[in-house]
DRENSE-696906 format. One line per 5 residues: for each residue x negated, y negated, z negated of N, C-alpha, C. Coordinates in nm, 2 decimals, always signed. Example, Ala and Ser with C-alpha at 12.3 -4.5 7.8 and 13.67 -1.06 7.14 Angstrom:
BEGIN
-1.32/+0.57/-0.78/-1.23/+0.45/-0.78/-1.32/+0.33/-0.78; -1.28/+0.22/-0.71/-1.37/+0.11/-0.71/-1.29/+0.00/-0.79
//
This chain:
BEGIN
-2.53/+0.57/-0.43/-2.42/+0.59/-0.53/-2.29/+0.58/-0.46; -2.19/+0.65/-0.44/-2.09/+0.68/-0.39/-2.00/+0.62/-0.48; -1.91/+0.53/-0.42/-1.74/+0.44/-0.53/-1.64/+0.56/-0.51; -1.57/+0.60/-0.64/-1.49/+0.67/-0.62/-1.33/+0.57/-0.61; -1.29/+0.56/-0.47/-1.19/+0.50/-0.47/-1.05/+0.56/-0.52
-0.94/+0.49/-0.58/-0.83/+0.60/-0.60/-0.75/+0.49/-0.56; -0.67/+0.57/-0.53/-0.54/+0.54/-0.43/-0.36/+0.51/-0.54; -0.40/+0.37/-0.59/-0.24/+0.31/-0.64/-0.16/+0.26/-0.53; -0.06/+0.29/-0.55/+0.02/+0.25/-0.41/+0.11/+0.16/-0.51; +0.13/+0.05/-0.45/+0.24/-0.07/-0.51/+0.40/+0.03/-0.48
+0.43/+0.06/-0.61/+0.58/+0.12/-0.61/+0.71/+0.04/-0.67; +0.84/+0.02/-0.62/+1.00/-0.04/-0.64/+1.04/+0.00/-0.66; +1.14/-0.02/-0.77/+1.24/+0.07/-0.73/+1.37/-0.02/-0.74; +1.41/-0.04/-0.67/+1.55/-0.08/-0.58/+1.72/+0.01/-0.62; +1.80/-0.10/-0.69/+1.92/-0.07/-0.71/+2.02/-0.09/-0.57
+2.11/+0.02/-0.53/+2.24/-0.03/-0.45/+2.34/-0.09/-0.54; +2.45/-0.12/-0.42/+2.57/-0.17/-0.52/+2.63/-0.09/-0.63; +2.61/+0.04/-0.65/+2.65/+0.11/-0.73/+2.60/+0.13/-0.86; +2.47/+0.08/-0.83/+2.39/+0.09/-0.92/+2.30/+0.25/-0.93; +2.26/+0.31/-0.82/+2.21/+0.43/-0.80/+2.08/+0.36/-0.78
+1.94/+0.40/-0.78/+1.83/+0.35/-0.78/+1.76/+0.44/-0.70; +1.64/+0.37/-0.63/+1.58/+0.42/-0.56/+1.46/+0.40/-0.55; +1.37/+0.49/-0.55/+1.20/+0.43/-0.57/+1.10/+0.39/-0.43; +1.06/+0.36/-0.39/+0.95/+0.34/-0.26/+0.83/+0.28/-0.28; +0.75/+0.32/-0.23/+0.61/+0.26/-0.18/+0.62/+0.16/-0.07
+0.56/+0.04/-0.16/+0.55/-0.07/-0.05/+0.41/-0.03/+0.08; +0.50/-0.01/+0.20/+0.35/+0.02/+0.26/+0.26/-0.13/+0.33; +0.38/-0.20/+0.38/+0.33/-0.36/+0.43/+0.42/-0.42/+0.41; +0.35/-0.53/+0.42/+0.43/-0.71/+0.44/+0.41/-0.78/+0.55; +0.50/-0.87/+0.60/+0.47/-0.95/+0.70/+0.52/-1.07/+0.66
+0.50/-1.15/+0.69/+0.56/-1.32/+0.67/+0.53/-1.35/+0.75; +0.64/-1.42/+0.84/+0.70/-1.54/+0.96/+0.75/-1.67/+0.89; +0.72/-1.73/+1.01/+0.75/-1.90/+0.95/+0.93/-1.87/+0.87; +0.97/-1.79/+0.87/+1.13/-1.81/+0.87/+1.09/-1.74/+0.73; +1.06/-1.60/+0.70/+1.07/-1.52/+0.57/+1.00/-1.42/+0.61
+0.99/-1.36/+0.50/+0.87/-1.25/+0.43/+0.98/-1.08/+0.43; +0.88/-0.99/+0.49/+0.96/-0.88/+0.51/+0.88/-0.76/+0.41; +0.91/-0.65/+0.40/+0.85/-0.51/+0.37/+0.88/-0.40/+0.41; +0.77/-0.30/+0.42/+0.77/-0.18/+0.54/+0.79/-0.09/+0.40; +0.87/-0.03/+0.32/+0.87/+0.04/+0.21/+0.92/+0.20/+0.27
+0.87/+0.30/+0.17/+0.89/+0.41/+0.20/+0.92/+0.52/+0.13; +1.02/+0.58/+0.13/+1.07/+0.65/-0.03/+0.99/+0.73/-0.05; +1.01/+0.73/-0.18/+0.92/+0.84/-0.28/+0.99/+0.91/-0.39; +0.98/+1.01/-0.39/+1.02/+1.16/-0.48/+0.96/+1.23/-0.60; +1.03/+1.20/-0.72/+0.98/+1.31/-0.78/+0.96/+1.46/-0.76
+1.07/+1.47/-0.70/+1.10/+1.64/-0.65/+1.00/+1.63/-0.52; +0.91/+1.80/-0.58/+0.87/+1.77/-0.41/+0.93/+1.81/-0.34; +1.02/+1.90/-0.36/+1.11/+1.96/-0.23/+1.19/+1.84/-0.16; +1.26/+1.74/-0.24/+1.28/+1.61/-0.15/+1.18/+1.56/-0.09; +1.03/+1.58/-0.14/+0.98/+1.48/-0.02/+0.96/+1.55/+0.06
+0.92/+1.71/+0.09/+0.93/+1.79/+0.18/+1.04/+1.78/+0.32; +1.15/+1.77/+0.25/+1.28/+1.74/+0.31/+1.31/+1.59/+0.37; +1.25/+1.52/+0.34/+1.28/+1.36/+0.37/+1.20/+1.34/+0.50; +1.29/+1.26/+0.59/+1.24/+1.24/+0.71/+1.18/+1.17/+0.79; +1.07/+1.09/+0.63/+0.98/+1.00/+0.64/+1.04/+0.81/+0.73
+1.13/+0.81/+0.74/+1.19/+0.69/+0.80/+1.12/+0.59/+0.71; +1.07/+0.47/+0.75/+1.05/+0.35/+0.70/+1.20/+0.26/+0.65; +1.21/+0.17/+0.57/+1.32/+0.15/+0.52/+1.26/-0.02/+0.54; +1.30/-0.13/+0.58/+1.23/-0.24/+0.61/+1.38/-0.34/+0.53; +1.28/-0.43/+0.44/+1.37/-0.51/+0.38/+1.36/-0.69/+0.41
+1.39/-0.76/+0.39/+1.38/-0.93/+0.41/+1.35/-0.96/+0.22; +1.26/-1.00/+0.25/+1.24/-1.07/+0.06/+1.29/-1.24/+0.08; +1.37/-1.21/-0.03/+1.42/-1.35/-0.06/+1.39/-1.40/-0.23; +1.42/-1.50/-0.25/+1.42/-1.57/-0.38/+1.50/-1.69/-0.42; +1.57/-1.65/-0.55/+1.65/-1.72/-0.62/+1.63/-1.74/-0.77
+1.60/-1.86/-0.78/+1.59/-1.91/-0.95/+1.45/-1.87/-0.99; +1.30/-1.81/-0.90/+1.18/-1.78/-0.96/+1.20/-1.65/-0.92; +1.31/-1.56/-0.91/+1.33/-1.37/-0.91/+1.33/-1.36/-0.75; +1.26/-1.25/-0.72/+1.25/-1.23/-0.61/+1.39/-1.11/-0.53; +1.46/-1.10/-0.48/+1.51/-1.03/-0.40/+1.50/-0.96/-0.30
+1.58/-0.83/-0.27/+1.57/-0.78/-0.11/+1.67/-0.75/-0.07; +1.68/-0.78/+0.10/+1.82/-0.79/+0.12/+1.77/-0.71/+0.25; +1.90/-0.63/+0.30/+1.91/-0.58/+0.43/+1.91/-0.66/+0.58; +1.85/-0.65/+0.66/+1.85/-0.71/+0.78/+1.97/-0.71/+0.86; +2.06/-0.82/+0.86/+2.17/-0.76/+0.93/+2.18/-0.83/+1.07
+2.09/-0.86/+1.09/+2.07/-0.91/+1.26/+1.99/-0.82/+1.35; +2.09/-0.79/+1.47/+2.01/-0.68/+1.47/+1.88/-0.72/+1.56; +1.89/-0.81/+1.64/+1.76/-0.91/+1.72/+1.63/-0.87/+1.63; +1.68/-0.97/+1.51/+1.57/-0.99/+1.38/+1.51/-0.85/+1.34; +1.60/-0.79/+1.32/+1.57/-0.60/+1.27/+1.43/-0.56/+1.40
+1.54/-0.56/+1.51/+1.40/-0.51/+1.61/+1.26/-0.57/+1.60; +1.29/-0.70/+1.59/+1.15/-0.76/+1.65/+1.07/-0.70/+1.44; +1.10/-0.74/+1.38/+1.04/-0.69/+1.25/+0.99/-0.55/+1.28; +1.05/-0.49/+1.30/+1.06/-0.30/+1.31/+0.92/-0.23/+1.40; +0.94/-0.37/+1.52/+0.80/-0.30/+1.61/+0.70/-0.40/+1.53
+0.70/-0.46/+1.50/+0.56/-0.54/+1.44/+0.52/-0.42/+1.33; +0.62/-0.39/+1.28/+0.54/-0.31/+1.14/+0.50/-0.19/+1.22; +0.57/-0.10/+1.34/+0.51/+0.02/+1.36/+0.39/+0.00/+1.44; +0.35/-0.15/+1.52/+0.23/-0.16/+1.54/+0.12/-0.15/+1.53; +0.13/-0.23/+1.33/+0.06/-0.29/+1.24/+0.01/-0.12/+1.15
+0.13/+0.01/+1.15/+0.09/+0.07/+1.12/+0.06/+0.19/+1.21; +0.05/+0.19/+1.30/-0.01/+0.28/+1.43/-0.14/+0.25/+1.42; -0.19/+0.10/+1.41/-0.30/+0.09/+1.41/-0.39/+0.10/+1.25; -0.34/+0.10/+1.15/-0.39/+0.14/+1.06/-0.38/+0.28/+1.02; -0.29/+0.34/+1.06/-0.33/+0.47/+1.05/-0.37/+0.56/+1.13
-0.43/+0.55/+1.26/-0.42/+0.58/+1.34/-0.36/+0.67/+1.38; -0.26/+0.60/+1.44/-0.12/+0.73/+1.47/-0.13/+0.70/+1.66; -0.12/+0.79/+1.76/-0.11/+0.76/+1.86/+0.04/+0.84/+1.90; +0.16/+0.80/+1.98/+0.31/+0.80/+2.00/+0.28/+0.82/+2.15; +0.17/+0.86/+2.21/+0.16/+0.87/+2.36/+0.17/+1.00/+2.36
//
């Protein structure tokens, strides 16, 4: 008997300061003794934006205040790198992607 698996992707959608919104698929997480990060990745109603979109990973810091969770941009750039290769590691090897 064959499981028919289907595929929910955990989706956000994320306000800027302007209050313009934006949607993503969380693709990973990682947590270090310091804080908890995510590899998120936009998503489109239009398909001609996702056609057009240049697939970049968008990597946030999750924080929390009062029980609500937050995300904030990485503004170190040290911290940015070392996060940035852990996730494309984590996802070279899950998807198998080879960059050689």
């Amino acid at each position: 008997m064959s499981e028919n698996k289907e595929y929910n992707p955990d989706i956000i959608t994320l306000s800027d300061d302007d209050g313009k919104e934006y949607t993503f698929e969380i693709l990973d997480a990682i947590e270090t003794d310091e804080a908890r990060y995510l590899a998120l990745l936009p998503t489109y109603d239009d398909p001609q934006k996702l056609l057009e979109a240049d697939g970049e990973l968008v990597i946030v810091k999750v924080g929390e205040e009062n029980g609500e969770e937050y995300f904030y941009e990485i503004e170190d750039d040290d911290e940015y790198e070392t996060i940035a290769d852990a996730f494309v590691d984590r996802l070279e090897d899950y998807f198998e992607i080879d960059n050689k």
